[in-house]
ROSE-4610 file (N, C-alpha, C; in Angstrom, 1 decimal, always signed):
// ROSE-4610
residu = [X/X/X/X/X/X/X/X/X/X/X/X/X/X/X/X/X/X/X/X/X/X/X/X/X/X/X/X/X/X/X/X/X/X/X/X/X/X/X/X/X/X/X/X/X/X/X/X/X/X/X/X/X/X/X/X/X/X/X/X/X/X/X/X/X/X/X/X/X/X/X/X/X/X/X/X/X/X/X/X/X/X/X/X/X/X/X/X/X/X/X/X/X/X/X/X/X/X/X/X/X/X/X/X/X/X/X/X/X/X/X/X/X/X/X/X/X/X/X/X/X/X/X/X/X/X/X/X/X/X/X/X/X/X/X/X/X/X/X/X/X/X/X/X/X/X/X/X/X/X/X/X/X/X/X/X/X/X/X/X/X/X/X/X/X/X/X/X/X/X/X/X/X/X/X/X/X/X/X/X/X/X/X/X/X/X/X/X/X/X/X/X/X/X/X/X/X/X/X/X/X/X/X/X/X/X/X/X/X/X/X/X/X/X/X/X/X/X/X/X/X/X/X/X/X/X/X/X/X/X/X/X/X/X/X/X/X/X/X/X/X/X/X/X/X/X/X/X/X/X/X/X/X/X/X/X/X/X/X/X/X/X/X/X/X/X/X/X/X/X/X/X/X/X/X/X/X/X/X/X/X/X/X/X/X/X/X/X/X/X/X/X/X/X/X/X/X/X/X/X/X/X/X/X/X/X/X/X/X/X/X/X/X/X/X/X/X/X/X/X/X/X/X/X/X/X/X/X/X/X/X/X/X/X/X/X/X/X/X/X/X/X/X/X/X/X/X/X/X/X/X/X/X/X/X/X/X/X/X/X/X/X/X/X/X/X/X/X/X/X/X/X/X/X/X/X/X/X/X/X/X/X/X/X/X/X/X/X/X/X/X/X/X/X/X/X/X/X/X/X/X/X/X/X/X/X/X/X/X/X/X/X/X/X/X/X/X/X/X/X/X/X/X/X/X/X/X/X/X/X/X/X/X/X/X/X/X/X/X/X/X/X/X/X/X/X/X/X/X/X/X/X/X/X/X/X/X/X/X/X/X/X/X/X/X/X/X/X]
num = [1/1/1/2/2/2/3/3/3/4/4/4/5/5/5/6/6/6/7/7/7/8/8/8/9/9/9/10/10/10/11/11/11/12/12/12/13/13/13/14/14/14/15/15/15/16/16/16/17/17/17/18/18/18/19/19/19/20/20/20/21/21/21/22/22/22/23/23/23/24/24/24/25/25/25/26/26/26/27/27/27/28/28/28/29/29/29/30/30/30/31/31/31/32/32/32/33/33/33/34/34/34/35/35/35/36/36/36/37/37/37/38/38/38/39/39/39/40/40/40/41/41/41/42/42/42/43/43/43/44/44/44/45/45/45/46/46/46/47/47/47/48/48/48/49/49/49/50/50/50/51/51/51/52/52/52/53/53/53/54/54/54/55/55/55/56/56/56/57/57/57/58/58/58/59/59/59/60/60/60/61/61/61/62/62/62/63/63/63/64/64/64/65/65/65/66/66/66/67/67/67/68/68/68/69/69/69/70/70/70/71/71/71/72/72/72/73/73/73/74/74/74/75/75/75/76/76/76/77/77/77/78/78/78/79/79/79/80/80/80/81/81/81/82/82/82/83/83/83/84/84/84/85/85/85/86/86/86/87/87/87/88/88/88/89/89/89/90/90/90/91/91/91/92/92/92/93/93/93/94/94/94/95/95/95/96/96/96/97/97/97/98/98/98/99/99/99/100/100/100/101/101/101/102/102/102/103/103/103/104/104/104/105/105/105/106/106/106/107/107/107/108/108/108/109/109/109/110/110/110/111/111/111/112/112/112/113/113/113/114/114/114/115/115/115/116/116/116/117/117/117/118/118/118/119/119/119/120/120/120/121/121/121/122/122/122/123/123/123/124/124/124/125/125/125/126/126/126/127/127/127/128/128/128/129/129/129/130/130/130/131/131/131/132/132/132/133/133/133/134/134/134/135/135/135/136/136/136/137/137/137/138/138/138/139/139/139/140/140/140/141/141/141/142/142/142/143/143/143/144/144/144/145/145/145/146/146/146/147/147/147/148/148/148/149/149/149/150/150/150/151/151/151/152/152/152/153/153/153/154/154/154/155/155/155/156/156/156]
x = [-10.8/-10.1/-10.1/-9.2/-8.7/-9.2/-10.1/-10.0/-9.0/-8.8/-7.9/-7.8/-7.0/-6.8/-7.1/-7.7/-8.2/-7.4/-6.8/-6.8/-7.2/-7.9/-8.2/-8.4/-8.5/-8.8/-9.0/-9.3/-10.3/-9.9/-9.1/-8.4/-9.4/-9.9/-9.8/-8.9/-8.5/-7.3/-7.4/-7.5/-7.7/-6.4/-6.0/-4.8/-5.0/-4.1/-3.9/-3.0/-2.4/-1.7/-2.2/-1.1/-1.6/-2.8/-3.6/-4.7/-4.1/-5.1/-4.3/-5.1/-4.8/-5.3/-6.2/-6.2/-7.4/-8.7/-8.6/-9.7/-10.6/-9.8/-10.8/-11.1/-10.3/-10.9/-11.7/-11.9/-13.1/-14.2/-13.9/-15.2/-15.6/-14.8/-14.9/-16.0/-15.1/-15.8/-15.2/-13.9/-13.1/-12.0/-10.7/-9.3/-8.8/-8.0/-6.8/-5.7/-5.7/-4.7/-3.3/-3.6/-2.1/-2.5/-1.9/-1.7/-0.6/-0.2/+0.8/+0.3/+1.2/+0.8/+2.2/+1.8/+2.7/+3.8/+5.2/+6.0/+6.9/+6.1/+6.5/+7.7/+8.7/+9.6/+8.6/+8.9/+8.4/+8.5/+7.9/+8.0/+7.1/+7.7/+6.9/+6.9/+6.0/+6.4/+6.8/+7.5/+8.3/+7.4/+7.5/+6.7/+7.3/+8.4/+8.7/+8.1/+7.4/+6.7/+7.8/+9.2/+9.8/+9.7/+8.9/+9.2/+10.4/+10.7/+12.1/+11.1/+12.4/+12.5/+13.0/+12.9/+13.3/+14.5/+15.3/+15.2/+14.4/+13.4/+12.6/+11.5/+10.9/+9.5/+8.3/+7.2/+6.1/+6.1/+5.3/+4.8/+3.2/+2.8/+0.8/+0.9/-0.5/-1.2/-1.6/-2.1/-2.7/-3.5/-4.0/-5.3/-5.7/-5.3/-5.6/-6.4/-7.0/-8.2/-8.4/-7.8/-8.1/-8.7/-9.3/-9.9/-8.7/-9.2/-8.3/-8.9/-8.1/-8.6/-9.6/-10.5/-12.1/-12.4/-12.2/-12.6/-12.0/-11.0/-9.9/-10.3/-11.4/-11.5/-13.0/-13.7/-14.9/-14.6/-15.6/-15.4/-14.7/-14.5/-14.0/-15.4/-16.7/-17.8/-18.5/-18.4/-19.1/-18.1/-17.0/-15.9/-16.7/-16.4/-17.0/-18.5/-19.2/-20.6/-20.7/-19.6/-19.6/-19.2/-18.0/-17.8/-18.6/-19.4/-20.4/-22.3/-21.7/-22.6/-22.2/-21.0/-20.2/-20.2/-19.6/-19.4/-21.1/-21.6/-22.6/-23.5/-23.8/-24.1/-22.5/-22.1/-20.6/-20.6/-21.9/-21.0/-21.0/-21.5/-21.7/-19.8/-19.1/-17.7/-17.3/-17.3/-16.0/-16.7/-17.6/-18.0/-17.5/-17.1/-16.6/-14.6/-14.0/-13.1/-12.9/-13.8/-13.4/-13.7/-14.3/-14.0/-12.9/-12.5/-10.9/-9.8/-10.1/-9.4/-8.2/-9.1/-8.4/-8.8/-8.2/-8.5/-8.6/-9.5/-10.3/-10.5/-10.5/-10.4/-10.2/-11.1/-11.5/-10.6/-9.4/-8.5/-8.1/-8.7/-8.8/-7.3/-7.1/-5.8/-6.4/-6.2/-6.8/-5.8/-5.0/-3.4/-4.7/-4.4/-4.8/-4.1/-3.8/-3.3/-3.3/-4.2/-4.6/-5.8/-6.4/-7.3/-8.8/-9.0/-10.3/-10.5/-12.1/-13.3/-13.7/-13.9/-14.2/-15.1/-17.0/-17.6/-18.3/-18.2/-18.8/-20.0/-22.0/-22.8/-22.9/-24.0/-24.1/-24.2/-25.2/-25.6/-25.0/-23.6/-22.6/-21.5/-21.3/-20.5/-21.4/-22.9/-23.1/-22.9/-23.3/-23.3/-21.8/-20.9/-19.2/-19.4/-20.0/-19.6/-20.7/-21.4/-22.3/-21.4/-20.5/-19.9/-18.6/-18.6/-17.4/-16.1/-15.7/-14.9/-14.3/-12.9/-12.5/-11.9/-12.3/-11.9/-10.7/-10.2/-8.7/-8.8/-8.4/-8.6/-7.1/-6.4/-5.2/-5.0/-5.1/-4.5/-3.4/-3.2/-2.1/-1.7/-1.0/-1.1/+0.4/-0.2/+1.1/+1.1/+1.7/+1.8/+1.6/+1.9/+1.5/+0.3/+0.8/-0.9/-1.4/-2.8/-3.5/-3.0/-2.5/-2.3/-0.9/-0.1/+1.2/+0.5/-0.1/-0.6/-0.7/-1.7/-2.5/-1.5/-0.7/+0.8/+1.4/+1.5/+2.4/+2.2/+0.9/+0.2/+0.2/-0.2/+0.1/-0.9/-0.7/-1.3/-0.6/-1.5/-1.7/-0.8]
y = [-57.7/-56.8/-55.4/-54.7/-53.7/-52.1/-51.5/-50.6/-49.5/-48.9/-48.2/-47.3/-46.3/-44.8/-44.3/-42.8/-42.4/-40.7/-40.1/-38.9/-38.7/-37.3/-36.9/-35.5/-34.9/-33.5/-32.6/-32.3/-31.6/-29.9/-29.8/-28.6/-27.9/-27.0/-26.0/-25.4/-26.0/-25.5/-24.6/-23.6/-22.3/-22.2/-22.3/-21.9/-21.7/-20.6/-19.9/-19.0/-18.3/-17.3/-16.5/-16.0/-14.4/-13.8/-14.3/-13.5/-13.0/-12.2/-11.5/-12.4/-13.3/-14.1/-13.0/-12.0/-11.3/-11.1/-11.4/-11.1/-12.6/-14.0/-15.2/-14.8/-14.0/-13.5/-13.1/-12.1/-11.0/-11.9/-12.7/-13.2/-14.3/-15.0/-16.3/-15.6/-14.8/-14.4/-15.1/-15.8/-16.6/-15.8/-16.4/-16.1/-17.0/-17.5/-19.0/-18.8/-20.1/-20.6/-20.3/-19.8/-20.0/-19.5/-18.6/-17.8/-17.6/-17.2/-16.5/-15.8/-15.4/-14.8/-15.3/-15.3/-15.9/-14.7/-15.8/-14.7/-14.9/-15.1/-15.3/-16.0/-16.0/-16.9/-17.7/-18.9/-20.5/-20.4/-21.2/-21.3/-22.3/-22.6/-23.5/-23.3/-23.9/-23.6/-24.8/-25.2/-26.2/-27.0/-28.3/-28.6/-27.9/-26.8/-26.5/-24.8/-24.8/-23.2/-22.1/-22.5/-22.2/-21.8/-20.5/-20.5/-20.4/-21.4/-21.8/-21.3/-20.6/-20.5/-21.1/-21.3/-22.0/-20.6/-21.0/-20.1/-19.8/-20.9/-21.0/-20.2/-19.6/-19.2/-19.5/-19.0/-19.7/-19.4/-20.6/-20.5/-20.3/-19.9/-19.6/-19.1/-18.5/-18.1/-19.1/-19.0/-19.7/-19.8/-20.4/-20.0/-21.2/-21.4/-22.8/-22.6/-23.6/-23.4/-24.9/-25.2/-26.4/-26.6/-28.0/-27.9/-28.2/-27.8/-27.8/-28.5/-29.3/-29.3/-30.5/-30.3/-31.5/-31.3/-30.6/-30.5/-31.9/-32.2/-33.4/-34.6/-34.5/-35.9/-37.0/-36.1/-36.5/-36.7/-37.7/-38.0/-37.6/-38.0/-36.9/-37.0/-37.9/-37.5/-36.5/-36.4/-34.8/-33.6/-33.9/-32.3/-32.0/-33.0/-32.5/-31.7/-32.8/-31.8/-30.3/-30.1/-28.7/-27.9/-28.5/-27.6/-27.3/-27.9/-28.0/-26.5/-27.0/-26.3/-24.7/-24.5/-23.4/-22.7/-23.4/-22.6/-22.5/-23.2/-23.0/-21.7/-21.0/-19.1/-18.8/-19.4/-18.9/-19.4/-19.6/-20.7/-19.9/-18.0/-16.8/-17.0/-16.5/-16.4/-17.1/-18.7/-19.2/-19.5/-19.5/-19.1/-18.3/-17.1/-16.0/-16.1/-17.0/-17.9/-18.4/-19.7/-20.8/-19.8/-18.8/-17.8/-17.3/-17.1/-16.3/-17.6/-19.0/-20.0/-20.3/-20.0/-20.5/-21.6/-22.4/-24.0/-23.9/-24.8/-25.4/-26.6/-27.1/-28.6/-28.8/-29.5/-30.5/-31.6/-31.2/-31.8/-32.7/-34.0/-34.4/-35.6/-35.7/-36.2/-37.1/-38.7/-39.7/-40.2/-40.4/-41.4/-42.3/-43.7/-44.8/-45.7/-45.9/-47.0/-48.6/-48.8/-49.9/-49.7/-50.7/-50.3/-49.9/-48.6/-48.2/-48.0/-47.5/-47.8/-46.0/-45.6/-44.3/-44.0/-44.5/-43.9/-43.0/-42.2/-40.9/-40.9/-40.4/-41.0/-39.8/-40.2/-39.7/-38.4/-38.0/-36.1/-35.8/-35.6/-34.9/-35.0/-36.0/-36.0/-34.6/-34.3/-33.9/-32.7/-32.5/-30.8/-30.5/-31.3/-30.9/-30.1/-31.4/-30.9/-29.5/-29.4/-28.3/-27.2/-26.5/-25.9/-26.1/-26.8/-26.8/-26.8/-27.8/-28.1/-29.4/-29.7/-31.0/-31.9/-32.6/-34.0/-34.5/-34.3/-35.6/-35.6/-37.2/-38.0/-38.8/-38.6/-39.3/-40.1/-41.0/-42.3/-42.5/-42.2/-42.9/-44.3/-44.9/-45.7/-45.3/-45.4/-44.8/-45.8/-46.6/-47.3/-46.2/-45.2/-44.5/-44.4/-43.6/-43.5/-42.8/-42.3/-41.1/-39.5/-39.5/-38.6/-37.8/-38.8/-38.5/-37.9/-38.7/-38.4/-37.0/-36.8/-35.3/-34.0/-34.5/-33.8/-33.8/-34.4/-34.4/-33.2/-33.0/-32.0/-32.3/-33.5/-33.8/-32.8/-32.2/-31.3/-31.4/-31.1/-31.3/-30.0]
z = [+17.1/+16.2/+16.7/+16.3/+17.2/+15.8/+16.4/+15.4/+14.8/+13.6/+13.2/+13.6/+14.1/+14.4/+13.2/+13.2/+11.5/+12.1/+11.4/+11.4/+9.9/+9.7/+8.2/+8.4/+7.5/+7.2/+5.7/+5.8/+4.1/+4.2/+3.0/+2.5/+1.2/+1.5/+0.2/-0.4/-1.7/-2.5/-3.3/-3.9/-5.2/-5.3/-6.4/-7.2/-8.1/-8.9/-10.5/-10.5/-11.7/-12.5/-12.0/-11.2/-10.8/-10.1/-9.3/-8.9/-7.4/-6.7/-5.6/-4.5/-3.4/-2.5/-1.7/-1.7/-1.0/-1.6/-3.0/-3.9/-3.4/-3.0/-2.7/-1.1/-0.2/+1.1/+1.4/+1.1/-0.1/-0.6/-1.6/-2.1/-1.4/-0.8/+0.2/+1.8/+2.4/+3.3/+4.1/+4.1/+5.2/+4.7/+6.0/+5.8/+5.8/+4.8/+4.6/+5.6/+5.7/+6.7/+6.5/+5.1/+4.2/+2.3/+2.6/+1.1/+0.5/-0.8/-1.7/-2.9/-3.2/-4.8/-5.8/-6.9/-8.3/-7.9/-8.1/-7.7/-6.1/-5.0/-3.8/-4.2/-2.7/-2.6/-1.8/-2.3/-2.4/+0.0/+0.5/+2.3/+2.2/+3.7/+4.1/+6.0/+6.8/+7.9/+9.1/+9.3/+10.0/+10.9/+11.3/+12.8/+13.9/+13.8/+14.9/+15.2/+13.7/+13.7/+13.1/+13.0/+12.3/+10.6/+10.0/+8.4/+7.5/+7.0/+5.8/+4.8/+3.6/+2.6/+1.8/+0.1/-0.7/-1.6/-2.3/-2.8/-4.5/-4.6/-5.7/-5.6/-6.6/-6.4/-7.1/-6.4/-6.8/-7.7/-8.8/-10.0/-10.3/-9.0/-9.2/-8.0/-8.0/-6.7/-5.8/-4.7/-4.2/-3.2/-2.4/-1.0/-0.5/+0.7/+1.7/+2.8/+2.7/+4.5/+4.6/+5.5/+6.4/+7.4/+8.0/+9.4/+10.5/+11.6/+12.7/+14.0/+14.8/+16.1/+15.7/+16.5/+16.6/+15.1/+14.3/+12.9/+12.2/+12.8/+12.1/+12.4/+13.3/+14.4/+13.8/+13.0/+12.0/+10.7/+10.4/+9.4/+8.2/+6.9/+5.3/+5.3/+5.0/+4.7/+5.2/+6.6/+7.6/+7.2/+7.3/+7.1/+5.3/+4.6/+3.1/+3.2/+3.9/+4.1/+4.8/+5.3/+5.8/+4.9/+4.2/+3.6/+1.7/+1.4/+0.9/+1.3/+2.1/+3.2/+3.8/+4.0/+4.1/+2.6/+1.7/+0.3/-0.5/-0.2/-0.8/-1.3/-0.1/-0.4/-1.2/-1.3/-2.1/-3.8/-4.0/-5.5/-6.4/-6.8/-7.1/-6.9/-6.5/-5.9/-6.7/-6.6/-6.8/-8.6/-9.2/-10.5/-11.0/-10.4/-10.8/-11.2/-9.6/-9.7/-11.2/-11.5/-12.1/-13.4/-13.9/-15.1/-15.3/-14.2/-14.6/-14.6/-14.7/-15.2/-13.8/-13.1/-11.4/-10.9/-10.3/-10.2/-8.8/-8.0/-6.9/-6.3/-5.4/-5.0/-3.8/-3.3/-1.4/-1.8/-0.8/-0.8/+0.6/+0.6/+1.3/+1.9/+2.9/+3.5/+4.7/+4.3/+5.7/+6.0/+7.4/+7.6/+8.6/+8.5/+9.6/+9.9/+11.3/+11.6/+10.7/+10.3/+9.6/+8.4/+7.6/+7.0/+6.9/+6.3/+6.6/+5.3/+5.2/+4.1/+4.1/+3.2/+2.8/+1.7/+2.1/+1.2/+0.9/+0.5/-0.2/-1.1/-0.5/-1.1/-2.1/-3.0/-4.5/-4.3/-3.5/-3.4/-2.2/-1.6/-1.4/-2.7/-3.6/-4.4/-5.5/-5.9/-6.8/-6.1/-4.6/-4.0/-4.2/-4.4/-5.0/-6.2/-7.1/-8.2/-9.0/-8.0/-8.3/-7.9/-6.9/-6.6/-7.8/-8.6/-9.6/-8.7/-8.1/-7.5/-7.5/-7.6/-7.9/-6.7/-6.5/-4.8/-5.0/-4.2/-4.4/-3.2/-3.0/-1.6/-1.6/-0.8/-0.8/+0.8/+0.7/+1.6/+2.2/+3.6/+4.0/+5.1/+5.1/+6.1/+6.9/+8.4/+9.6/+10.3/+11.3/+11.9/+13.7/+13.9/+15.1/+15.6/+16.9/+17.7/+16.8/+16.8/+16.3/+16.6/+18.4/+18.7/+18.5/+18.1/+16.8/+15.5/+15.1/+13.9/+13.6/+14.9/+14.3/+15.1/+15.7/+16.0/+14.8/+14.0/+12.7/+11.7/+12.0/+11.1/+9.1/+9.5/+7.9/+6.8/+5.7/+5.1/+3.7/+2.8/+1.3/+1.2]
């Protein structure tokens, strides 16, 4: 039996009404991959690196950090523990966050060739929810190599 190609990768998501994306820079102590503020015209940026516009605009703020590279190539359970492990000296911050009614979430994205298994043990699930952060794990199945895959740049 032939095993599955796995690409995956784990997003920190903050969104809300109006806050300024430097104020989660600032308190994060990273820089997102990808920001806006309520109000922007709506973008996106192409597989060809190309940025399109919509002519809609955003309805919230927002703040993305993804992993990249060999980041993508480990597990959802290891990328989650880092990033558990990374925000952690942070949970002062994003408390501060989740007060001003701004929403959060390890947003995780797995494509596999075929079927795979995805368990997540009890204390990485509680170090989540101690940082008041919400998981969504979404599944895909691709029939390509991996190395399409992770050329595709699939992202939440």
């Amino acid at each position: 039996m032939v095993e599955p190609e796995v690409v995956q990768s784990v997003t920190l998501i903050i969104w809300g009404g109006g806050f300024d994306p430097r104020d989660v820079t600032r308190g994060l102590g990273m820089r997102p991959n990808r920001s806006w503020r309520q109000g922007d015209q709506k973008s996106y940026r192409g597989g060809d690196g190309v940025v399109r516009h919509f002519t809609s605009r955003d309805e919230w703020s927002g703040w993305k950090k993804w992993s990249t590279g060999r980041g993508t190539r480990v597990s959802l359970e290891r990328q989650l523990r880092r990033w558990v492990t990374r925000l952690g000296p942070k949970a002062d911050a994003l408390r501060g966050l989740r007060r001003r009614g701004i929403s959060m979430e390890l947003n995780c994205c797995l494509v596999a060739s075929g079927s795979v298994r995805t368990q997540l043990p009890p204390d990485l699930l509680a170090g989540i929810g101690r940082l008041g952060l919400g998981l969504k794990i979404t599944w895909y199945a691709d029939e390509r190599p991996a190395i399409e895959l992770a050329a595709s740049s699939v992202r939440p």
